[in-house]
C-alpha positions as CSV (number, residue, x, y, z in Angstrom):
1,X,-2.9,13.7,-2.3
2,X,-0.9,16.3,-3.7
3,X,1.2,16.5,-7.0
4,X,4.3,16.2,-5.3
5,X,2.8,12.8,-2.9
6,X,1.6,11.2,-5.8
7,X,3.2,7.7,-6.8
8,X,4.5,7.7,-10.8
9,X,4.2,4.7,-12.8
10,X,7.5,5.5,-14.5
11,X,11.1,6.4,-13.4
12,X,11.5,10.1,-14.5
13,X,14.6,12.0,-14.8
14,X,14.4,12.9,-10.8
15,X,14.4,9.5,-10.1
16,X,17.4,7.9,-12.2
17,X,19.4,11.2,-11.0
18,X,19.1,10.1,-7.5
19,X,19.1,6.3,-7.9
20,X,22.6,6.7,-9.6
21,X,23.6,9.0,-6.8
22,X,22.6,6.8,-4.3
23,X,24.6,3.8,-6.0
24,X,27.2,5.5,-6.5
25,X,27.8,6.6,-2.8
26,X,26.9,2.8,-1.6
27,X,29.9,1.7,-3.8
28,X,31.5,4.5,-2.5
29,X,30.5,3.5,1.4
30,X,32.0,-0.3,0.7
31,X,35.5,1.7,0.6
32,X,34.9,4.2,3.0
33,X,33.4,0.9,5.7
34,X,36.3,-1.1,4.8
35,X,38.7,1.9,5.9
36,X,37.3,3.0,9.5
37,X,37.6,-1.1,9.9
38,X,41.2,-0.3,10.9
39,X,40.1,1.4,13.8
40,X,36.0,0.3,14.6
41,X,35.0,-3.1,15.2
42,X,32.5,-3.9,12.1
43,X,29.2,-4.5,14.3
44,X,30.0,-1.3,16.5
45,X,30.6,0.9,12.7
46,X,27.7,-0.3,11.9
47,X,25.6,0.5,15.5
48,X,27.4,4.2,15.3
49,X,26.3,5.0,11.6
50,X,22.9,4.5,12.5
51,X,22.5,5.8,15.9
52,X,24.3,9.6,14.7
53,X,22.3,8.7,11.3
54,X,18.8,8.9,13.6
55,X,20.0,12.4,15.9
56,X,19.9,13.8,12.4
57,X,17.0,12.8,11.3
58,X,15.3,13.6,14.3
59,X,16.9,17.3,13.7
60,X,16.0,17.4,10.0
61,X,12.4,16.7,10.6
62,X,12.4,19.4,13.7
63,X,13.5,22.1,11.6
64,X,11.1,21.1,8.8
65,X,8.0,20.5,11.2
66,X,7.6,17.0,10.3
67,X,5.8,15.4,12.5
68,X,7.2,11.5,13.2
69,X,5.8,10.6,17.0
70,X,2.1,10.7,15.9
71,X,-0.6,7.8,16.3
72,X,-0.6,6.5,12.3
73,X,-0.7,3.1,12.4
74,X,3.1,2.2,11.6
75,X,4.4,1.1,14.8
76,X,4.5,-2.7,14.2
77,X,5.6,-1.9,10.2
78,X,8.4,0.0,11.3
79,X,9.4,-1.6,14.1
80,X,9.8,-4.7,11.7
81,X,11.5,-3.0,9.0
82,X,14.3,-2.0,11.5
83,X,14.3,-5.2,13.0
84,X,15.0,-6.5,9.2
85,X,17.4,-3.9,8.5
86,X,19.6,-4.6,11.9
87,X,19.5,-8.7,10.8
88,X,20.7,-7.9,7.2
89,X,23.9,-6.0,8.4
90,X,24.7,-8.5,11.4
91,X,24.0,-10.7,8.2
92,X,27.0,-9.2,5.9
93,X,29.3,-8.7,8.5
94,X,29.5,-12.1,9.8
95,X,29.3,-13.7,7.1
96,X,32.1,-12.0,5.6
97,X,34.5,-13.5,8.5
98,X,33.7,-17.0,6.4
99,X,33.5,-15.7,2.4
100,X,34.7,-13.6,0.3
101,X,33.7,-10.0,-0.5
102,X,33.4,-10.8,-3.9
103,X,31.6,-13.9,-3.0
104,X,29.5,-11.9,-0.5
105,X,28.2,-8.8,-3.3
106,X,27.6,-11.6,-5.3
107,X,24.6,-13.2,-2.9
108,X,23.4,-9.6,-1.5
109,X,22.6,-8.3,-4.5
110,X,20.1,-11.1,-5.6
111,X,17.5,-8.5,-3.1
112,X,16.5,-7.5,-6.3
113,X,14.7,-10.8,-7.4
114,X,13.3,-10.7,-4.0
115,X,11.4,-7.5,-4.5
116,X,10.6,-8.3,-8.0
117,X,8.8,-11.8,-7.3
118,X,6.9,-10.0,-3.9
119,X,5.7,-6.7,-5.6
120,X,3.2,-8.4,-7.9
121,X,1.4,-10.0,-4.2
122,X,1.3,-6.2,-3.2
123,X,0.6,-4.1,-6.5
124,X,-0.3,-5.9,-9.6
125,X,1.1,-3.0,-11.6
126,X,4.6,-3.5,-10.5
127,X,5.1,-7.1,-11.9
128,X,7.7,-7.3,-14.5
129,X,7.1,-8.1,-18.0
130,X,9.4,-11.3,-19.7
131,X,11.6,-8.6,-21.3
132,X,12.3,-6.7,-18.2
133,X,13.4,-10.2,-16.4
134,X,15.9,-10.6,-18.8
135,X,17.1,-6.9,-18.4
136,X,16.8,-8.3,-14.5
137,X,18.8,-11.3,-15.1
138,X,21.4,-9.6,-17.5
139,X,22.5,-7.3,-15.2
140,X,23.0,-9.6,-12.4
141,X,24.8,-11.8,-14.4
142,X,27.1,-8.3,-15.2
143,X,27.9,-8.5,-11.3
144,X,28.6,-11.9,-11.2
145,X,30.8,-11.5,-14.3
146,X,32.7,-8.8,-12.4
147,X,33.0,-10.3,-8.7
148,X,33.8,-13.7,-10.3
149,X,37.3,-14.3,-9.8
150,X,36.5,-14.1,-6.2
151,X,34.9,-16.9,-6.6
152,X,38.4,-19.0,-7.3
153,X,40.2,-16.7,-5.4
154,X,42.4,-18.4,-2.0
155,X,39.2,-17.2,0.4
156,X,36.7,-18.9,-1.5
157,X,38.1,-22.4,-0.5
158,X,37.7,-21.4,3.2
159,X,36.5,-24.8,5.0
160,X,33.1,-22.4,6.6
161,X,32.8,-20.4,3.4
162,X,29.7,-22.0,2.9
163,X,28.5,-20.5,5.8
164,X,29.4,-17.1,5.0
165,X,27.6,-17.6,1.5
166,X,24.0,-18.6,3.5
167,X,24.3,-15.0,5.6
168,X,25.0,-12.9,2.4
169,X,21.8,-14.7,0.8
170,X,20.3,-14.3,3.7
171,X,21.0,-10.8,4.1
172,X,19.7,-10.5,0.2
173,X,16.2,-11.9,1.2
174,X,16.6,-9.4,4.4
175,X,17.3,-6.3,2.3
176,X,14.2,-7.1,-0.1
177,X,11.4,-7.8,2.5
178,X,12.2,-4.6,4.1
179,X,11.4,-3.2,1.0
180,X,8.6,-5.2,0.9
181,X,7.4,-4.3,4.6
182,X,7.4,-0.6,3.8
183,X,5.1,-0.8,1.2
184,X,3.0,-3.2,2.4
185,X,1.9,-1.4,5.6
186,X,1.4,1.7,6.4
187,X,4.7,3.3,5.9
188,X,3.9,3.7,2.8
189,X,1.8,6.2,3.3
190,X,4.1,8.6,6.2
191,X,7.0,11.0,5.2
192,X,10.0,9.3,4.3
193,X,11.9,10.8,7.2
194,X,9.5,8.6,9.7
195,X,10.6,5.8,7.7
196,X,14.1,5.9,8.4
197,X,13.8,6.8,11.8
198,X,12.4,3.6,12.7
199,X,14.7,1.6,10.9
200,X,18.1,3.9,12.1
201,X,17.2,3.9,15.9
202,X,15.8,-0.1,16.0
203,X,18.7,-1.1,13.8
204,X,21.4,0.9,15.7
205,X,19.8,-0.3,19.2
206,X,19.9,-4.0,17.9
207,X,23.7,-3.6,16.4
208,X,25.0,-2.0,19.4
209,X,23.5,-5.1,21.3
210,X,24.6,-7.2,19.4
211,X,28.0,-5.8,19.6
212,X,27.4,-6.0,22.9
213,X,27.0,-9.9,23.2
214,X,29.8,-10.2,20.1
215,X,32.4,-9.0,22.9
216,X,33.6,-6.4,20.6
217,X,35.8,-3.2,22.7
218,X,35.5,0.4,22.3
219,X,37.6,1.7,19.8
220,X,40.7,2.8,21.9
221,X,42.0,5.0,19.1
222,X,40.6,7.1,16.6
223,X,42.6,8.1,13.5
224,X,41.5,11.6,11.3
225,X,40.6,8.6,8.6
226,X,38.7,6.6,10.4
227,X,36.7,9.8,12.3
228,X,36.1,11.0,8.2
229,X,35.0,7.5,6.9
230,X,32.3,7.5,9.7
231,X,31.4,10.9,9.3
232,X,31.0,10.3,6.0
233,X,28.9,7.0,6.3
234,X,26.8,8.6,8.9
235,X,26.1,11.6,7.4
236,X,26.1,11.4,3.8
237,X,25.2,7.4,3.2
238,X,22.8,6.0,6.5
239,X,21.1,9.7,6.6
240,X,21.1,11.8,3.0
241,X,21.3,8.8,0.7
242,X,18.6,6.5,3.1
243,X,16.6,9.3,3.5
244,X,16.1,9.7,-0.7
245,X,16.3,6.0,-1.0
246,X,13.0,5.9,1.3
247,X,11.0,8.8,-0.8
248,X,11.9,6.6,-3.7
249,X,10.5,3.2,-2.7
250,X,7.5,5.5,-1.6
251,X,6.9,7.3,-5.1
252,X,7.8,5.1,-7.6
253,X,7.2,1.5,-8.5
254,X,9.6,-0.8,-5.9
255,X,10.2,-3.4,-8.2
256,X,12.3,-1.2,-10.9
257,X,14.2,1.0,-8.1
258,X,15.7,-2.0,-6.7
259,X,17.1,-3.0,-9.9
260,X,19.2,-0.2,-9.8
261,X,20.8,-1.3,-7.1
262,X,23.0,-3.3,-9.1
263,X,24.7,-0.6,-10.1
264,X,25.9,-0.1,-6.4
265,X,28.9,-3.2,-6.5
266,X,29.9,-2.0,-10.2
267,X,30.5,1.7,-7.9
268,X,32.4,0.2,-5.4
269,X,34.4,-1.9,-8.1
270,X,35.4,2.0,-9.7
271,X,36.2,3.1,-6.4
272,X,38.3,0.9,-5.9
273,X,40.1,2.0,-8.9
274,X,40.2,5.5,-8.0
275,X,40.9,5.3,-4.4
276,X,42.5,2.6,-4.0
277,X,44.4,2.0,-7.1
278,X,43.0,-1.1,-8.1
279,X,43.4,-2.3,-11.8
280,X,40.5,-1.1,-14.3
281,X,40.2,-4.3,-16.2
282,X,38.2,-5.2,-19.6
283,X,36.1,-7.7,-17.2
284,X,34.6,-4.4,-15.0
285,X,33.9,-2.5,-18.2
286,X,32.1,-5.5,-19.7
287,X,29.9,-6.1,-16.4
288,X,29.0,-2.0,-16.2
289,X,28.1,-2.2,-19.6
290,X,25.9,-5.3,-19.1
291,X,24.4,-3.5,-16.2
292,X,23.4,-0.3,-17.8
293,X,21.8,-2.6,-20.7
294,X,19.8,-4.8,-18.3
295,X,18.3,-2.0,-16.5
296,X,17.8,0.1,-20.1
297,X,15.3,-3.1,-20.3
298,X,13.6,-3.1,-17.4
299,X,12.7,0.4,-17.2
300,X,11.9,0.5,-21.1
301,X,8.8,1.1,-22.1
C-alpha cells in the first residue's frame, strides 16, 4: 500500500480543508435544489444530478486510466450502497411534502450517531471516547438549536407531519449504513471514483424509476436558473464534492468525518443569508459556534 493509499488515524490539515469544503457546498446545494424546484420535479432533479454526475465520472476515470469495470469483489457492496443512497433521497423528498425543512435537517443529520455506534462493530479503533460523544451530542444539539423554530412553525402542525418526520429519520439511518457498507466490504479497498459510480448510476436508475411510478412530467420549461442550479449540483456537488467525500471515508477514520457533517445545515442556514437574504440571527451564530466546539472535541486528541 503506498503512502498516499494508506488510512490515517487522525484528521490532518488535507482532510478538515476538504470536509469544510464539502459542507459548505452541501449547505450551498439545499439552496441551489430548492431553486431548480421551480422548474424540475424533486425525484426527476434528483435522478438527473446523478445520472450526468456518473457520464462524468466515467470520463474522469478514462482520462486518468482508472480502471472501474474489473472483477474485485464489490459488485453486491456497491450495488447496495446505491441502492441505499437512491432510498435516502426518495426518503427526504417525500417526506418533506408532510414536515418541515427545519423539521427535516433536524432528523437527517442524526446519520452521524448512526456511523458512530456501527464503526466500533467494523474497526475497534474508530469508537469514540466519552469526551468525543459529548463533542457528538453538542454539536447536534447546535443544529437543533438552530432549525428549532421550525419546530413551532405553521408546517410543523401538519395532520401527516409525523410521517414526514419517520422518512427524514429514516433517511438519517439510510445515509449512515451506506457509510457503513463502503467500509465494510470491499469498497473499501477500490479507488474512490469506483465508489461513486455505483452509487450515481444505481441511485439515478432507481430515482428516475421512481419518478417514473411517482407520475412526475418532463420539465416542459427550462429557465437559465434552473439549467445553472443543476449544473451546479451535478457537476460540482453529486460528482467533485461525492467524489472527495468517498476518498475520505476511505482514508480516514468514518466515525469523525461524519461528524463534520453537521456543519453542512449550519452552511445552508448562511446561505440562506447571503443568497437569499434571510435574517442572520444570534440563534445561528450560537448553533455554529456550538458546532465548531463539538467537533473541536471529537477530533481532539
Amino acid at each position: 500500500m503506498s503512502q498516499t493509499d494508506a488510512r490515517r488515524e487522525r484528521l490532518d490539515v488535507t482532510a478538515l480543508a476538504l470536509l469544510v469544503g464539502c459542507c459548505a457546498l452541501w449547505g450551498l446545494n439545499q439552496v441551489a435544489a430548492k431553486v431548480a424546484l421551480a422548474d424540475v420535479p424533486p425525484l426527476t432533479q434528483a435522478a438527473l444530478r446523478s445520472l450526468g454526475a456518473a457520464v462524468l465520472v466515467l470520463g474522469w476515470s478514462r482520462a486518468r486510466g482508472i480502471a472501474l469495470f474489473e472483477r474485485d469483489r464489490t459488485l453486491q457492496g456497491g450495488l447496495l450502497a446505491g441502492a441505499l443512497f437512491a432510498a435516502e433521497f426518495a426518503c427526504i423528498f417525500i417526506g418533506l411534502q408532510f414536515t418541515s425543512a427545519s423539521r427535516m435537517v433536524v432528523f437527517i443529520y442524526l446519520s452521524p450517531f448512526v456511523v458512530a455506534l456501527g464503526m466500533p462493530l467494523l474497526a475497534r479503533g474508530e469508537g469514540l471516547r466519552p469526551s468525543q460523544w459529548i463533542g457528538l451530542v453538542a454539536a447536534f444539539s447546535g443544529v437543533a438549536w438552530a432549525f428549532a423554530e421550525g419546530f413551532t412553525s405553521g408546517a410543523a402542525t401538519a395532520p401527516r407531519q409525523w410521517l414526514g418526520d419517520a422518512l427524514g429519520l429514516a433517511a438519517a439511518l439510510l445515509w449512515g449504513a451506506t457509510t457503513l457498507t463502503i467500509r465494510a466490504t470491499p469498497l473499501s479497498g477500490v479507488a474512490a471514483e469506483k465508489t461513486l459510480l455505483y452509487q450515481l448510476a444505481v441511485s439515478g436508475l432507481l430515482l428516475a424509476l421512481l419518478a417514473a411510478l411517482a407520475g412526475e412530467a418532463w420539465p416542459r420549461r427550462w429557465s437559465p436558473l434552473s439549467m445553472g442550479s443543476l449544473a451546479f449540483q451535478t457537476i460540482v456537488v453529486s460528482f467533485a464534492s461525492y467524489l472527495t467525500w468517498f476518498w475520505l471515508v476511505r482514508h480516514y477514520p468514518a466515525t469523525r468525518i461524519a461528524a463534520f457533517t453537521l456543519l453542512t445545515p449550519v452552511f445552508g442556514l448562511a446561505a440562506g443569508v447571503a443568497l437569499l437574504g434571510e435574517p442572520l440571527t444570534l440563534r445561528l451564530l450560537v448553533a455554529a459556534l456550538a458546532v465548531v466546539l463539538g467537533l473541536a472535541l471529537v477530533n481532539r486528541r
